[in-house]
C-alpha positions as CSV (number, residue, x, y, z in Angstrom):
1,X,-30.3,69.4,48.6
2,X,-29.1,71.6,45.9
3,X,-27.2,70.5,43.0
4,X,-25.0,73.0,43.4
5,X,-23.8,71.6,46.5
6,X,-23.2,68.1,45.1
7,X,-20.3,69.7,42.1
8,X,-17.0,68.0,42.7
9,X,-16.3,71.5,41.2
10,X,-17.6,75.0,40.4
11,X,-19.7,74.9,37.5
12,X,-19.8,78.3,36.3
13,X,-23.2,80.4,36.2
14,X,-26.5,78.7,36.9
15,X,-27.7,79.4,33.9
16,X,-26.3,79.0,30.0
17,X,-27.6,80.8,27.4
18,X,-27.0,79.4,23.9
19,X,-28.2,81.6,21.0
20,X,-30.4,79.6,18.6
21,X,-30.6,80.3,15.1
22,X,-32.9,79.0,12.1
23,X,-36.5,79.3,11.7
24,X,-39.3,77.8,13.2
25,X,-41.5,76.0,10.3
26,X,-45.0,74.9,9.9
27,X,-46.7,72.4,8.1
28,X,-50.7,72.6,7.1
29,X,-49.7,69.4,5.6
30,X,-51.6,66.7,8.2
31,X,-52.4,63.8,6.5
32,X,-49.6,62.8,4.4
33,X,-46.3,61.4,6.1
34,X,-43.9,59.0,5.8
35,X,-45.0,55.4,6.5
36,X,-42.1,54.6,8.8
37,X,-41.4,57.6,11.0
38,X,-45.3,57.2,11.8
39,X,-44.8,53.8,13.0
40,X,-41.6,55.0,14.9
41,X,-43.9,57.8,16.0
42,X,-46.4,55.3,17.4
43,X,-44.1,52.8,19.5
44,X,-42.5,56.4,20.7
45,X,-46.3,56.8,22.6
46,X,-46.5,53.1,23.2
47,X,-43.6,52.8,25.0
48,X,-43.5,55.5,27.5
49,X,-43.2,55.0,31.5
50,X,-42.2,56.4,34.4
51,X,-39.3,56.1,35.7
52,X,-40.5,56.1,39.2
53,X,-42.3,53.1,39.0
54,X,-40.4,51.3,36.4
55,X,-36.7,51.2,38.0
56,X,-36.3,49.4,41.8
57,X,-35.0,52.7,43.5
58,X,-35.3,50.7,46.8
59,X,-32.3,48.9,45.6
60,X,-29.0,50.2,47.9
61,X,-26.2,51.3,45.8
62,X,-22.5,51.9,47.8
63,X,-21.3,55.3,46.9
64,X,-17.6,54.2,46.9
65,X,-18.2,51.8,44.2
66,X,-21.5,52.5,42.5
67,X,-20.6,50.5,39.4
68,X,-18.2,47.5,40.5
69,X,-15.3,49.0,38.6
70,X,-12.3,46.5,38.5
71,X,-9.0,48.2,39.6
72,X,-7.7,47.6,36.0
73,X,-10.0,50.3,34.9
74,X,-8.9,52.8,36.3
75,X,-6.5,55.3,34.6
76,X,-4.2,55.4,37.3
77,X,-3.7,51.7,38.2
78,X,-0.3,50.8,38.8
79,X,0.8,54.3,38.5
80,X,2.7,55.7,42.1
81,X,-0.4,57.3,42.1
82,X,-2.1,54.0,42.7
83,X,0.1,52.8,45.2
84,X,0.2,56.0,47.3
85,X,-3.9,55.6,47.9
86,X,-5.8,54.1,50.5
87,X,-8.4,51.8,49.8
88,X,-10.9,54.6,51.0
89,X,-9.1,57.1,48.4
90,X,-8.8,54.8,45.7
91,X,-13.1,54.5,46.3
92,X,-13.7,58.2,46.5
93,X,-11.7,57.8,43.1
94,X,-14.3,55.2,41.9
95,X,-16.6,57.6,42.5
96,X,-15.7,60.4,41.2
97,X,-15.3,58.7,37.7
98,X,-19.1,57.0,37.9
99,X,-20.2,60.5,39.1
100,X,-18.6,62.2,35.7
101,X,-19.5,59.7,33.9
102,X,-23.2,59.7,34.7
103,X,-23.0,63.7,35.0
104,X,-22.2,63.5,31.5
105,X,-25.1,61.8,30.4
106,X,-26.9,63.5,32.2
107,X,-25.8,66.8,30.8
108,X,-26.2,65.2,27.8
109,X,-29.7,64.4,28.1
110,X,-30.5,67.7,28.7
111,X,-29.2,68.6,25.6
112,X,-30.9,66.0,23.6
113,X,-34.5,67.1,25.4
114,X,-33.1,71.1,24.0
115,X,-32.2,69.5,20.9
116,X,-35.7,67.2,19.8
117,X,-37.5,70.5,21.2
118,X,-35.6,72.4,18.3
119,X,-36.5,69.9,15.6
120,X,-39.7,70.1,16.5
121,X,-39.7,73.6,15.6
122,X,-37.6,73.9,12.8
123,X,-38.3,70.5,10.8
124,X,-40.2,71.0,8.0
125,X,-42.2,67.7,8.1
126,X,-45.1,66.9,10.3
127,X,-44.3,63.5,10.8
128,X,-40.7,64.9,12.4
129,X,-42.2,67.0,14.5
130,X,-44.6,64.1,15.8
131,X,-42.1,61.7,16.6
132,X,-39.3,64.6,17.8
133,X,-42.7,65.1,20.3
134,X,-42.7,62.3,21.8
135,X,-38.5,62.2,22.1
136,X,-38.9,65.3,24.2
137,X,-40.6,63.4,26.8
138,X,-38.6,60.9,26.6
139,X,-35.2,62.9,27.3
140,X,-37.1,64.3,29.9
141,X,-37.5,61.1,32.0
142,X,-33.7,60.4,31.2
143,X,-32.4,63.5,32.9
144,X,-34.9,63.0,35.5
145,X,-33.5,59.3,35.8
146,X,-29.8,60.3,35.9
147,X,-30.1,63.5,38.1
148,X,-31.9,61.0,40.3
149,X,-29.1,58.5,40.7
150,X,-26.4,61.0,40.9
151,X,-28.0,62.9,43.8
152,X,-29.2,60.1,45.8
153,X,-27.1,57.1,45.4
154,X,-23.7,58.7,44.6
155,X,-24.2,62.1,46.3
156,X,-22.1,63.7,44.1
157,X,-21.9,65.7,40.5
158,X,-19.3,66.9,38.4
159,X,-20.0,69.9,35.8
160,X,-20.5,69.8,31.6
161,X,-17.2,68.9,29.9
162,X,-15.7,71.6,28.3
163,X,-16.1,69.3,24.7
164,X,-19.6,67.9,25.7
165,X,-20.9,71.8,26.2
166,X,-18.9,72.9,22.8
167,X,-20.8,70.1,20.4
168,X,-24.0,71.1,22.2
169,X,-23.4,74.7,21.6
170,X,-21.8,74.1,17.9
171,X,-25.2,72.1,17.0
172,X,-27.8,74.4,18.5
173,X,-26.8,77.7,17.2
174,X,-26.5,76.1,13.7
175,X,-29.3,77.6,11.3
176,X,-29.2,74.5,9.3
177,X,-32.9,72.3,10.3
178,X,-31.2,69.4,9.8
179,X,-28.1,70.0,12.2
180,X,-29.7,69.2,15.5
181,X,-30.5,65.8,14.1
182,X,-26.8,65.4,12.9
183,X,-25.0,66.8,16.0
184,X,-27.6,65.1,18.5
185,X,-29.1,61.5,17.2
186,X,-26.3,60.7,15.2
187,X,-23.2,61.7,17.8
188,X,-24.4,62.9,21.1
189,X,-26.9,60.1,20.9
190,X,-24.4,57.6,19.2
191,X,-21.7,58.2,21.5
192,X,-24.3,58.2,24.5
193,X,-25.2,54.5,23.4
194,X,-22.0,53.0,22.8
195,X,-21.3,54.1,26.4
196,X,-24.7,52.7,28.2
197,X,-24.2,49.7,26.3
198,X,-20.4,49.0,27.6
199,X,-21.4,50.0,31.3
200,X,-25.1,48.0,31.0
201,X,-23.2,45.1,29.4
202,X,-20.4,45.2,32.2
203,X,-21.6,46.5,35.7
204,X,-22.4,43.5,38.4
205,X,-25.0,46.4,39.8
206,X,-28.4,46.4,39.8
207,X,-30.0,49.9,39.7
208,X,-27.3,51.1,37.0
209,X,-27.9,47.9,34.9
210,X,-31.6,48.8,34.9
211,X,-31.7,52.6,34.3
212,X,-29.2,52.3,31.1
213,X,-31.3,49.3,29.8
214,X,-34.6,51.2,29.8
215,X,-32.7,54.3,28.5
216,X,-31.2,52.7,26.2
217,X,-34.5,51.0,24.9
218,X,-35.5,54.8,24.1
219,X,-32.4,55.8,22.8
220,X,-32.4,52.9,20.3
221,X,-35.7,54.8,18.6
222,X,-34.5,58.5,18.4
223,X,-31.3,57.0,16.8
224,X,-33.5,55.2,13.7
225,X,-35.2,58.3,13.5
226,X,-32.5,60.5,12.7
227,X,-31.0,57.9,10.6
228,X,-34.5,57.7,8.5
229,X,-34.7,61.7,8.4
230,X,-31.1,62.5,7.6
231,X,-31.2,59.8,4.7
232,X,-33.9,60.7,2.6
233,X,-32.9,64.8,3.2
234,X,-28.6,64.2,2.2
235,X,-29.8,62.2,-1.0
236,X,-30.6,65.8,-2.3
237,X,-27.9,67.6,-1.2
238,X,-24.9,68.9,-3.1
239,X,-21.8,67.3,-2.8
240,X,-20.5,70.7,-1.4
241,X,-23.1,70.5,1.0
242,X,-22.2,66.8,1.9
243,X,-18.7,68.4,2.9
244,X,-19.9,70.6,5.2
245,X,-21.6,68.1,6.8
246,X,-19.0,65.5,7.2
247,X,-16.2,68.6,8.3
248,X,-19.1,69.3,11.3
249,X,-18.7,65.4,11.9
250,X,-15.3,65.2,11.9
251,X,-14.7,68.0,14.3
252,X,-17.8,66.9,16.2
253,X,-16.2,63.0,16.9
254,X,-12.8,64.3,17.9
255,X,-14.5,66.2,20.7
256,X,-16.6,63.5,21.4
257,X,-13.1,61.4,21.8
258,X,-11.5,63.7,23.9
259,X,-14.2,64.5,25.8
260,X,-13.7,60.5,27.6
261,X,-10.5,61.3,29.3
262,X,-11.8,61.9,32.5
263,X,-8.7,64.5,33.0
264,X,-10.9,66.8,35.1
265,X,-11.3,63.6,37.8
266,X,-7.7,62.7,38.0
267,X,-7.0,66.7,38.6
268,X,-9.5,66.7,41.8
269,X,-7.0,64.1,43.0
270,X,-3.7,66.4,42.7
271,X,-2.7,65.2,39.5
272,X,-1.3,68.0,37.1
273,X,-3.2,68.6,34.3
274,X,-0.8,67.4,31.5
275,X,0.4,64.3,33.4
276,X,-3.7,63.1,33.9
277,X,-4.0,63.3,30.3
278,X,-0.9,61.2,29.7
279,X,-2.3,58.8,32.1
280,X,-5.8,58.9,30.3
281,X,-4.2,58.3,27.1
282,X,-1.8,55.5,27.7
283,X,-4.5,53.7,30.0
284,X,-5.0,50.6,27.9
285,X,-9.3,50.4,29.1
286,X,-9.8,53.8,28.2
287,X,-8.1,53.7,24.7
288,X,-10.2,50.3,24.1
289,X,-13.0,52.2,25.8
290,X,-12.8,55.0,23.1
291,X,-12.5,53.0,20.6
292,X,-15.7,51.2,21.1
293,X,-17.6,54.4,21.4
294,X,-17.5,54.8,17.8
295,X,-19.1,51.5,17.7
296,X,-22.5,53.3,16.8
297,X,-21.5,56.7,15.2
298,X,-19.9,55.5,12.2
299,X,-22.0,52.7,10.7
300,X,-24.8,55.3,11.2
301,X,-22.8,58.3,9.5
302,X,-22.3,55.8,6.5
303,X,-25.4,54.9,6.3
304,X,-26.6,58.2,5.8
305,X,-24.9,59.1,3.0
306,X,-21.7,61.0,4.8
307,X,-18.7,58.7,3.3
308,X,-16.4,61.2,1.6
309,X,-12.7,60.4,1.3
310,X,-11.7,63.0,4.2
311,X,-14.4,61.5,6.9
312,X,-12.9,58.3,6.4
313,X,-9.4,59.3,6.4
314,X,-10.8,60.6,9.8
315,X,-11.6,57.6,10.5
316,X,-8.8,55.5,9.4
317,X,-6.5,58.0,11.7
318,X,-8.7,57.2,14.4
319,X,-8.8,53.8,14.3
320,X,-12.2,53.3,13.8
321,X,-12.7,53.4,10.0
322,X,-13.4,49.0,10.4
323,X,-16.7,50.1,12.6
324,X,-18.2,51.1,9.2
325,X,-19.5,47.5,8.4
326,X,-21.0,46.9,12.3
327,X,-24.8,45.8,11.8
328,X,-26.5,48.5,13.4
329,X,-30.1,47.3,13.0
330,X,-28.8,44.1,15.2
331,X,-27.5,46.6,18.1
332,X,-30.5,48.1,17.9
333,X,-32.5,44.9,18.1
334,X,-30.1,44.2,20.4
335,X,-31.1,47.0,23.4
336,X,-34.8,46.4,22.8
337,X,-34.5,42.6,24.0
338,X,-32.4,43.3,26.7
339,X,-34.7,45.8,28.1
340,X,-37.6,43.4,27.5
341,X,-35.7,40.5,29.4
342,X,-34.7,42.6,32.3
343,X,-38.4,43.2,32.7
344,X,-39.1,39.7,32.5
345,X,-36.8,38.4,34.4
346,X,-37.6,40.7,37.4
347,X,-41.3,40.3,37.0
348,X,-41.1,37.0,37.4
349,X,-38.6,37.0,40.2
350,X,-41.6,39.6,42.4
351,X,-44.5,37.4,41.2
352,X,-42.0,34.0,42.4
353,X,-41.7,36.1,45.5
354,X,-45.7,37.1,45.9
355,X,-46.4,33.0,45.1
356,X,-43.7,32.4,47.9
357,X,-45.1,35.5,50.7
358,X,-49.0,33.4,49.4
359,X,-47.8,30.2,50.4
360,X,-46.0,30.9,54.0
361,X,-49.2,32.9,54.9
362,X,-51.4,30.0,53.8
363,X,-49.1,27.6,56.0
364,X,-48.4,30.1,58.9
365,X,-52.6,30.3,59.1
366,X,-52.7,26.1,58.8
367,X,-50.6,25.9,61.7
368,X,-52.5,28.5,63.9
369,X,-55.7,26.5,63.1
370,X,-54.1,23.4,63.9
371,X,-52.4,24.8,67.2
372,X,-56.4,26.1,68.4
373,X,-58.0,23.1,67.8
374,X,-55.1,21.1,70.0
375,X,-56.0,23.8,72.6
376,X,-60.2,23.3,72.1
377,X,-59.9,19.8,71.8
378,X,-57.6,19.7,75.6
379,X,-59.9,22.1,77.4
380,X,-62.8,19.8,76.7
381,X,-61.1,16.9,77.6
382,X,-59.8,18.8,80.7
383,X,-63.4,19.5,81.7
């Protein structure tokens, strides 16, 4: 089935066409690189996989409540809004918000595959373009993933946000080489994480649970990549230069913030368009929810060098300025271990289950020996 016939609403043209700027560089450079986006460069290539063998797609996934969303979390709970639903409405609403939700990472994914496809072109370090190589693929198998899960277990799609398309189109038609690493691994990517993490870490689901481990397991390297890359380049930068960057942040996470709303949902449900962001904003789980998302953007922004006055006055008006401090290397460490104990575990639960399947053969053949010899041993006495 087409996509197209999946949108909760009309997408616009098939096709959007962002004009790219900057240059594509080249390095005869081959041997010398930096130490540490080599080694990221290697685990990139060790740790591919498929994501048709690697994720249980057998498991069965209810449409009207794909991720086990509490009534609490929804924007409109308690509203008369609420209480006018049915309980087959209020599911079709469940839906609708994991379909946008997962929509947007998946539109976001594409982005990042368009995005690590234009640093390899335009950085000017070999060891970049190796590892940005490898991230291609890796977005690749993401959008695969998510396109995946949105068309067969929740048979439904909803289009870019309007936010989400303009940070994409902002960041690609920059002619700065280092601005797809700013606008993509640092807050695409941030943002992206922060929100896999609080679904991963809360869903009672399965198949979701799995597919935003493993991403996230990739996600966790592209983001230390951009955090190495963007380091060593902003310590040579001019402090004018610094602004520019951290204005491009700023504007980039207050899009990023408003882009988690979800107004477009409530307004397939009848809702004007001004009320169902009044009801987005005072919902108590998605103002906590927001807040959260920063959770990776702005320890990594500091740690790059952005940390004028006016980002953190940004930051302070926000709410979020206290996220600063978070130990981002532990989060990191974090989503690699979880992925690596999902595995685990459900490896061992299919090889407990083989041992098991062994074992009730092995009896079930016992037992047919034992039942032919009763019947040999009464047809010679018989005789």
């Amino acid at each position: 089935m087409s996509t197209f016939d999946l949108y909760a609403s009309d997408p616009g043209d098939p096709l959007w066409q962002v004009p790219a700027g900057g240059a594509a560089r080249f390095s005869w450079e081959y041997d010398d690189g930096r130490e540490r986006l080599l080694a990221l460069y290697q685990k990139g290539k060790d740790k591919q996989w498929d994501g048709q063998k690697r994720i249980d797609w057998g498991i069965e996934v209810d449409p009207l409540d794909p991720l086990g969303t509490p009534d609490e979390a929804m924007s409109v709970y308690g509203t008369p809004y609420w209480h006018k639903m049915s309980e087959r409405e209020r599911g079709e609403l469940r839906q609708h918000f994991a379909s946008w939700q997962f929509s947007q990472f998946l539109h976001g994914e594409q982005g990042a595959m368009v995005c690590a496809a234009r640093i390899v072109q335009s950085a000017p370090d070999l060891d970049a373009k190796f590892f940005s190589a490898t991230q291609v693929m890796d977005e690749a198998r993401h959008a695969e993933i998510y396109g995946r899960f949105l068309h067969e277990k929740i048979g439904l799609v909803h289009p870019v946000n309007d936010n989400l398309r303009t940070l994409l189109g902002d960041t690609l038609r920059d002619s700065r080489w280092d601005m797809p690493y700013l606008g993509m691994q640092v807050l695409i990517e941030g943002l992206a994480l922060a929100a896999f993490g609080m679904i991963r870490d809360t869903t009672d689901k399965p198949l979701p649970q799995q597919i935003l481990a493993y991403v996230m397991q990739d996600e966790a390297r592209h983001v230390a990549f951009g955090r190495m890359a963007l380091r060593d380049y902003y310590r040579q930068l001019t402090d004018a230069e610094l602004r520019e960057r951290e204005e491009f942040v700023i504007e980039g996470c207050h899009l990023m913030r408003d882009r988690l709303r979800g107004v477009e949902v409530l307004e397939n449900f009848g809702i004007p368009k001004a009320e169902a962001a009044e009801l987005s904003e005072r919902s108590a789980s998605l103002a906590l929810f927001r807040k959260l998302l920063f959770a990776r953007i702005v320890p990594c922004v500091k740690d790059i060098g952005l940390w004028g006055p006016r980002l953190q006055q940004a930051y302070v008006d926000m709410g979020v300025l206290e996220l600063g401090d978070s130990d981002l290397d532990a989060l990191m460490h974090q989503d690699e271990e979880i992925a690596e104990r999902l595995d685990a575990e459900r490896f061992a639960a299919e090889e407990r289950a083989r041992v098991a399947e062994v074992a009730d053969a092995i009896e079930a053949g016992d037992a047919m020996e034992a039942g032919g010899a009763v019947e040999v041993g009464g047809a010679v006495g018989t005789g």
